[in-house]
FIDRENLO-357187 format. One record per residue: x, y, z of N, C-alpha, C, CB in turn; chain; residue in three letters. Coordinates in Angstrom, 1 decimal. Glycine has a CB too. Example, Ala and Ser with C-alpha at 12.3 -4.5 7.8 and 13.67 -1.06 7.14 Angstrom:
<recs>
+--------+--------+--------+--------+--------+--------+--------+--------+--------+--------+--------+--------+---+-----+
!   n.xx !   n.yy !   n.zz !  ca.xx !  ca.yy !  ca.zz !   c.xx !   c.yy !   c.zz !  cb.xx !  cb.yy !  cb.zz ! c !   r !
+--------+--------+--------+--------+--------+--------+--------+--------+--------+--------+--------+--------+---+-----+
!   13.2 !   -5.7 !    7.8 !   12.3 !   -4.5 !    7.8 !   13.2 !   -3.3 !    7.8 !   11.3 !   -4.5 !    9.0 ! A ! Ala !
!   12.8 !   -2.2 !    7.1 !   13.7 !   -1.1 !    7.1 !   12.9 !    0.0 !    7.9 !   14.1 !   -0.6 !    5.7 ! A ! Ser !
+--------+--------+--------+--------+--------+--------+--------+--------+--------+--------+--------+--------+---+-----+
</recs>
This chain:
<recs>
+--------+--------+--------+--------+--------+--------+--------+--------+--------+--------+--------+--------+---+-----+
!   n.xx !   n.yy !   n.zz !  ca.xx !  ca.yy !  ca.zz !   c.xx !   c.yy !   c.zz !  cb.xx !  cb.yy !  cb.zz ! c !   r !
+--------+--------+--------+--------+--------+--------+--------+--------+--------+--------+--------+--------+---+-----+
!   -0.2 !   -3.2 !  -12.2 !   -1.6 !   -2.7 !  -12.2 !   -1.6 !   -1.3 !  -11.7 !   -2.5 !   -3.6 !  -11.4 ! A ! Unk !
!   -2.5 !   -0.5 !  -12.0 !   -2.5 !    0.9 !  -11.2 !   -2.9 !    1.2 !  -10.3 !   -3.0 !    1.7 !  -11.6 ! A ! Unk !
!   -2.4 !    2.1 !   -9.7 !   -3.0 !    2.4 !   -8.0 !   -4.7 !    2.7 !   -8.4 !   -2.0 !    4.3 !   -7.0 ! A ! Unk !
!   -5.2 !    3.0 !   -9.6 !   -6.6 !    3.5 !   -9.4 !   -7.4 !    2.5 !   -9.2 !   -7.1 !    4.2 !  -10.3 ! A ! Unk !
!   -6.9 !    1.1 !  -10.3 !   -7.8 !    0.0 !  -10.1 !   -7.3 !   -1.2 !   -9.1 !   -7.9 !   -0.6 !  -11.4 ! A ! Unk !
!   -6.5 !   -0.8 !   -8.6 !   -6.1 !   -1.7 !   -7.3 !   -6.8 !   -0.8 !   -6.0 !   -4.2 !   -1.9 !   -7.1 ! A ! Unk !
!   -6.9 !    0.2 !   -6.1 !   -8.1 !    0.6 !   -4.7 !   -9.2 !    0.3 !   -5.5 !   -8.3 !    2.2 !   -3.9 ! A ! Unk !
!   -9.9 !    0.4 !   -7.0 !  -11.0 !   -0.1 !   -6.9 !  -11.3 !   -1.6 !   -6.5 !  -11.3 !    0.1 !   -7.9 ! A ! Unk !
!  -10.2 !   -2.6 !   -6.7 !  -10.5 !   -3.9 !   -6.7 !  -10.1 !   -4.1 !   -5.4 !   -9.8 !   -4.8 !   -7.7 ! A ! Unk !
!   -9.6 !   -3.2 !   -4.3 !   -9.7 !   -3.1 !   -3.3 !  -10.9 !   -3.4 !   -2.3 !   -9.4 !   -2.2 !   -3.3 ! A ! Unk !
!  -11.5 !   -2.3 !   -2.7 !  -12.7 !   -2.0 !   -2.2 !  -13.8 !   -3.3 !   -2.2 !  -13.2 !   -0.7 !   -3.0 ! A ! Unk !
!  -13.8 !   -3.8 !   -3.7 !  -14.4 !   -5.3 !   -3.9 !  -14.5 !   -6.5 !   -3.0 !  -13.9 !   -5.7 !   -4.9 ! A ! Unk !
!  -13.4 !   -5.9 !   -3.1 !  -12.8 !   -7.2 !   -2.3 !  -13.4 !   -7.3 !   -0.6 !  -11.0 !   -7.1 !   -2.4 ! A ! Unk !
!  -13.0 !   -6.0 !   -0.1 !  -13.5 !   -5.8 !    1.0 !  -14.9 !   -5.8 !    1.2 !  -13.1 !   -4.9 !    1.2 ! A ! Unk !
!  -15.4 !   -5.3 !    0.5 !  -17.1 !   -5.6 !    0.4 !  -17.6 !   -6.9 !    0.9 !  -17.5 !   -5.6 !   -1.2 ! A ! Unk !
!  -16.4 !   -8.1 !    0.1 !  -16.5 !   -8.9 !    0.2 !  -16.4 !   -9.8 !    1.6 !  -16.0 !   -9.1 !   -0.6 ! A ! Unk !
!  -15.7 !   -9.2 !    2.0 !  -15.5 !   -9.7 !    4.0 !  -13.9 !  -10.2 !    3.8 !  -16.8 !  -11.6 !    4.8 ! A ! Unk !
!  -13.3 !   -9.5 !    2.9 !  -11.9 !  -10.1 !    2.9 !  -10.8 !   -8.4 !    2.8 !  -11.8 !  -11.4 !    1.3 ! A ! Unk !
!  -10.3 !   -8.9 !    4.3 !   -9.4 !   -7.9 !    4.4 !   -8.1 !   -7.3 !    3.6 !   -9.0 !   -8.1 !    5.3 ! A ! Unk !
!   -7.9 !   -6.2 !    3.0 !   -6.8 !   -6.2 !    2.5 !   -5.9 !   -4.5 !    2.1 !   -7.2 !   -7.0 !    1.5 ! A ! Unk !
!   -4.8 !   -4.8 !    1.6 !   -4.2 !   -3.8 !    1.9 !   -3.0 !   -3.9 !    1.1 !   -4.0 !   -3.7 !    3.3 ! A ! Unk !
!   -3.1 !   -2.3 !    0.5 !   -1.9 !   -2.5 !   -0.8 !   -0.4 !   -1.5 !   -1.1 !   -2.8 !   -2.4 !   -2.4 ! A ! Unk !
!    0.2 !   -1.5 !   -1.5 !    1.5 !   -0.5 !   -1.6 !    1.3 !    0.5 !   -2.8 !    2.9 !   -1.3 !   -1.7 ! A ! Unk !
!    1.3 !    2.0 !   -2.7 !    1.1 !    3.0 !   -3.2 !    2.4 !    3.6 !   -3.1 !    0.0 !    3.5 !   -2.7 ! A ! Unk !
!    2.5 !    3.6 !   -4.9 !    3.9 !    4.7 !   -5.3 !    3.6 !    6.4 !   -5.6 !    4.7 !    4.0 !   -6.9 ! A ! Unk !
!    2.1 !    6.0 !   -5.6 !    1.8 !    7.6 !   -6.4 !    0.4 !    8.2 !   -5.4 !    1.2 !    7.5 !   -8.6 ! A ! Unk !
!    0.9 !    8.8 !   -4.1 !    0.1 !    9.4 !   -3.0 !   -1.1 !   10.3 !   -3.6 !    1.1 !   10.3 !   -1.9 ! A ! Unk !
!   -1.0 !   10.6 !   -4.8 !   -2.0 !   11.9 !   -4.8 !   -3.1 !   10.8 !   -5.7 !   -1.3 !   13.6 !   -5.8 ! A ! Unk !
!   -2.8 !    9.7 !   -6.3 !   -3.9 !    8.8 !   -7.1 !   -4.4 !    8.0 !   -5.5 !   -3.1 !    7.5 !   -8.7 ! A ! Unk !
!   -3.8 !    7.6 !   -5.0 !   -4.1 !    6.9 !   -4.0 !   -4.9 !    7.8 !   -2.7 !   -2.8 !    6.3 !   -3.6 ! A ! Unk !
!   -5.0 !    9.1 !   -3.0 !   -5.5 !    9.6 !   -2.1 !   -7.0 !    9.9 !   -2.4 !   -4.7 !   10.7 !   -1.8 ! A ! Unk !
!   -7.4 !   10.2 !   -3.5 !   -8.4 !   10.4 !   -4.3 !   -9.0 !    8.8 !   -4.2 !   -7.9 !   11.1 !   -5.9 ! A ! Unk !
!   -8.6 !    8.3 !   -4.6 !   -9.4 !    6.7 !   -4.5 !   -9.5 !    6.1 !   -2.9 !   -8.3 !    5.4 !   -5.6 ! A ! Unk !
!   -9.1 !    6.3 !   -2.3 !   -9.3 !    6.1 !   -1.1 !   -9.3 !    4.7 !   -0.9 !  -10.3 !    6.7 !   -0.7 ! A ! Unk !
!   -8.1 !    3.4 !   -1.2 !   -8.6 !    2.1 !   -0.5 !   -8.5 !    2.3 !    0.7 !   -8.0 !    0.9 !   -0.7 ! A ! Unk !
!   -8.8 !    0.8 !    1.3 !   -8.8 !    0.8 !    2.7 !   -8.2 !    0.4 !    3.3 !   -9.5 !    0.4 !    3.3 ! A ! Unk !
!   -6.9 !    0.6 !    3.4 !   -5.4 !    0.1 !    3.4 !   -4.8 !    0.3 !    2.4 !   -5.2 !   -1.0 !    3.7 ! A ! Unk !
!   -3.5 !    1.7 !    2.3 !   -2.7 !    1.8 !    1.4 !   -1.5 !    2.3 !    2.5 !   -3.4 !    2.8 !    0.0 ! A ! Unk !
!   -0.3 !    1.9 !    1.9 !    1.1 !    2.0 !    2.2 !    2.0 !    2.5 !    1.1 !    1.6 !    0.8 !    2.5 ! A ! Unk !
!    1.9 !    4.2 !    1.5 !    2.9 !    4.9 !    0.3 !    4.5 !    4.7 !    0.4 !    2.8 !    6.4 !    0.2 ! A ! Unk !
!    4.6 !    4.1 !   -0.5 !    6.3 !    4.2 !   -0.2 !    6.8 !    5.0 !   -1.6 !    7.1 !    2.5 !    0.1 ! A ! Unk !
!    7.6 !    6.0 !   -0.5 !    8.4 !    6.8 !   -2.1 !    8.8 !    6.5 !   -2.9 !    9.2 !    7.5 !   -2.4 ! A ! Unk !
!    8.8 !    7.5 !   -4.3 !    9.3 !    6.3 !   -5.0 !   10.5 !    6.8 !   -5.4 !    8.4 !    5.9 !   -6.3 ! A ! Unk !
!   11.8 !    6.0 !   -5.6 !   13.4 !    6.3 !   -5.5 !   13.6 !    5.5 !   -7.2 !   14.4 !    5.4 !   -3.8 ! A ! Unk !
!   14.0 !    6.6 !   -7.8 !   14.5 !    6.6 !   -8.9 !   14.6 !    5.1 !   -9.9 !   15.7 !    7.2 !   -8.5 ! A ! Unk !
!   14.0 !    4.8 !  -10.1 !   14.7 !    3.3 !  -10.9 !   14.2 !    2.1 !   -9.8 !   16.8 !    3.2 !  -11.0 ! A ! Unk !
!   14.2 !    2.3 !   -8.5 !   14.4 !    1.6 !   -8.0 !   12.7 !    1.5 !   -6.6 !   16.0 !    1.9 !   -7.7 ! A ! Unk !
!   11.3 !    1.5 !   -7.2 !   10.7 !    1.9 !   -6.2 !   10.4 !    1.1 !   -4.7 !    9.6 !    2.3 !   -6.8 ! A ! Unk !
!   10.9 !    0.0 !   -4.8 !   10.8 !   -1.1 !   -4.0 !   12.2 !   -1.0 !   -3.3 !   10.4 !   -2.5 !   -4.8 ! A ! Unk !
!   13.1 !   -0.3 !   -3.8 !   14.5 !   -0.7 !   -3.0 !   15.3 !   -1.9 !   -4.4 !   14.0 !   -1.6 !   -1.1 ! A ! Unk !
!   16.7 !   -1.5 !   -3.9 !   17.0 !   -1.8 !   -5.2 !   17.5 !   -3.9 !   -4.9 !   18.5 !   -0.5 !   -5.8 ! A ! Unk !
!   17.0 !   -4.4 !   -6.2 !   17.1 !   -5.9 !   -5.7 !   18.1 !   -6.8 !   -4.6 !   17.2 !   -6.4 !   -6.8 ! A ! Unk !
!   17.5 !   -7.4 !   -4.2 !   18.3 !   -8.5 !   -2.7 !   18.3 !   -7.3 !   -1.9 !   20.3 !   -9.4 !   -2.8 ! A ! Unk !
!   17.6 !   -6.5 !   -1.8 !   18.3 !   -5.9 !   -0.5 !   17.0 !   -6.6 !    0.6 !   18.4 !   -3.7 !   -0.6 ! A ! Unk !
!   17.0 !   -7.6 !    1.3 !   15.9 !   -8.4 !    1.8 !   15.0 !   -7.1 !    2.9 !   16.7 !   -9.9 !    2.7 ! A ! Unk !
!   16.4 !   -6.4 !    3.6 !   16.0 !   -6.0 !    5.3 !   15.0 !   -5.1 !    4.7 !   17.4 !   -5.1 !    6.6 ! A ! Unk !
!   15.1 !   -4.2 !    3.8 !   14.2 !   -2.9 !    3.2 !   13.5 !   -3.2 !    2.9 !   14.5 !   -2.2 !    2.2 ! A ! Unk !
!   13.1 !   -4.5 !    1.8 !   12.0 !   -5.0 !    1.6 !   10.8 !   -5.7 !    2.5 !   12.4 !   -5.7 !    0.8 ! A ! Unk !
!   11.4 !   -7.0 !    4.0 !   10.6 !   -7.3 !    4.5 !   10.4 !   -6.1 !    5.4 !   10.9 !   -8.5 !    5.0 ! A ! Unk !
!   11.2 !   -5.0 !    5.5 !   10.5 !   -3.5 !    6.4 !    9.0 !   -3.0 !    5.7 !   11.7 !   -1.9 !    6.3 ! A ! Unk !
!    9.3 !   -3.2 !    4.3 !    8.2 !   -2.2 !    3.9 !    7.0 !   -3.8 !    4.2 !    8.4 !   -1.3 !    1.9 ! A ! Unk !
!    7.1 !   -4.8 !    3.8 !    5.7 !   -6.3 !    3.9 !    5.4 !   -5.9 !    5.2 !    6.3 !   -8.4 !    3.8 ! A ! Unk !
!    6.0 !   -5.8 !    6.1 !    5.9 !   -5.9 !    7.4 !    5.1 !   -4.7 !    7.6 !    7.2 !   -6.1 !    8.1 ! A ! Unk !
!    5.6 !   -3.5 !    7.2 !    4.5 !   -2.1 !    7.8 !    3.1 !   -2.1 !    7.2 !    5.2 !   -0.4 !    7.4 ! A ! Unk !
!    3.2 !   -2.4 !    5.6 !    1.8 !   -3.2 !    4.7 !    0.8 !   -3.8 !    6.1 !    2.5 !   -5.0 !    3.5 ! A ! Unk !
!    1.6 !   -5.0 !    6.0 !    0.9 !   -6.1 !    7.1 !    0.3 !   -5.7 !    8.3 !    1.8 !   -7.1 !    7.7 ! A ! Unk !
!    1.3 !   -4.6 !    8.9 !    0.9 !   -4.0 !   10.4 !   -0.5 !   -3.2 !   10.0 !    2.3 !   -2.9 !   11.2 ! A ! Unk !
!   -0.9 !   -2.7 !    8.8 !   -2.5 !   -2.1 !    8.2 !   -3.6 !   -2.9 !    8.6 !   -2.6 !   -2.0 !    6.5 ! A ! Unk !
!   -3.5 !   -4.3 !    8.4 !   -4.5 !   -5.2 !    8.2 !   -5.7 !   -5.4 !    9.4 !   -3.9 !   -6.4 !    7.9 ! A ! Unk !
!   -4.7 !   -5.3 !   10.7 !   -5.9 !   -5.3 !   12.0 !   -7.0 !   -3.6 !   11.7 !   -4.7 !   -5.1 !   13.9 ! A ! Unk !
!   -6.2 !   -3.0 !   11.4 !   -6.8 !   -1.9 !   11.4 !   -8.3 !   -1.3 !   11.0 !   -6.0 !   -1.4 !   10.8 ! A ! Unk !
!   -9.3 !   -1.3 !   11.9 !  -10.3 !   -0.8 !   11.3 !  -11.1 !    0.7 !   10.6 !  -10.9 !   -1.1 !   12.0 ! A ! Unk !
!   -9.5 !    1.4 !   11.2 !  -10.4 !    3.0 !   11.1 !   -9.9 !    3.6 !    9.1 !   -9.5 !    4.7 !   12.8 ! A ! Unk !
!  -10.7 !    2.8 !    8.3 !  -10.3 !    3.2 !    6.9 !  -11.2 !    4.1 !    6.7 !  -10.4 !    2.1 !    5.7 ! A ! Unk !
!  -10.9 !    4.9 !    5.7 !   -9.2 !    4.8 !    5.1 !   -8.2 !    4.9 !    5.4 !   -8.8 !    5.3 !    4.4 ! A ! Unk !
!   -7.5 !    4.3 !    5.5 !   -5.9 !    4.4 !    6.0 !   -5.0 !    4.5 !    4.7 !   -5.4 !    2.9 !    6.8 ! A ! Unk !
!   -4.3 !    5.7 !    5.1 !   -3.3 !    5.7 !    3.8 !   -1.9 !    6.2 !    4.9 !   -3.9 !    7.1 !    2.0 ! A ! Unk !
!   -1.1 !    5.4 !    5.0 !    0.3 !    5.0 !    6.0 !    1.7 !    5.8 !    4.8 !    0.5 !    2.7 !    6.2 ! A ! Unk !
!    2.6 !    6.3 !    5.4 !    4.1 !    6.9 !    4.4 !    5.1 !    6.0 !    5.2 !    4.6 !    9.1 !    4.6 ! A ! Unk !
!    5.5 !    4.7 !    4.3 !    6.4 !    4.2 !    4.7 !    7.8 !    5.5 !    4.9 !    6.5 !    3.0 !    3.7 ! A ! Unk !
!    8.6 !    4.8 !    5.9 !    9.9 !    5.9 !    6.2 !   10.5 !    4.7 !    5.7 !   10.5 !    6.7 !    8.1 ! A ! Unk !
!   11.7 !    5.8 !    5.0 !   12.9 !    4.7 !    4.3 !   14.2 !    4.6 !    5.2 !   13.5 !    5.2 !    2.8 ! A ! Unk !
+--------+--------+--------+--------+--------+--------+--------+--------+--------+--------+--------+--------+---+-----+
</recs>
């Protein structure tokens, strides 16, 4: 799905009383749309998630996602470090 309609369906959602928070490969669409909780992580060639089984990289990036969710002061848009 795209970063534009995932902060829109974002936002819906939230509206809704349900918290949430999503991973953003492309900072400048995600900045303009403003969800309320976004986690940019760069994007590395072929590979934007980190390249498969690599577990530790992956539960780093769920885990900094997750650490968004208490958060009230949105928009929040976070630069995962690799």
């Amino acid at each position: 799905m795209c970063n534009q309609s995932v902060g829109l369906i974002q936002r819906a959602i939230e509206y809704a009383g349900i918290t949430t928070v999503s991973l953003s490969l492309l900072r400048e669409i995600t900045e303009k749309i403003q969800p309320p909780r976004a986690l940019f992580v760069p994007f590395q060639l072929g590979y934007p998630l980190g390249k498969p089984d690599n577990v530790e990289l992956q539960t780093r990036i769920i885990r900094t996602a997750f650490a968004l969710l208490p958060r009230s002061d949105t928009p929040i848009l976070e630069t995962f470090v690799m």
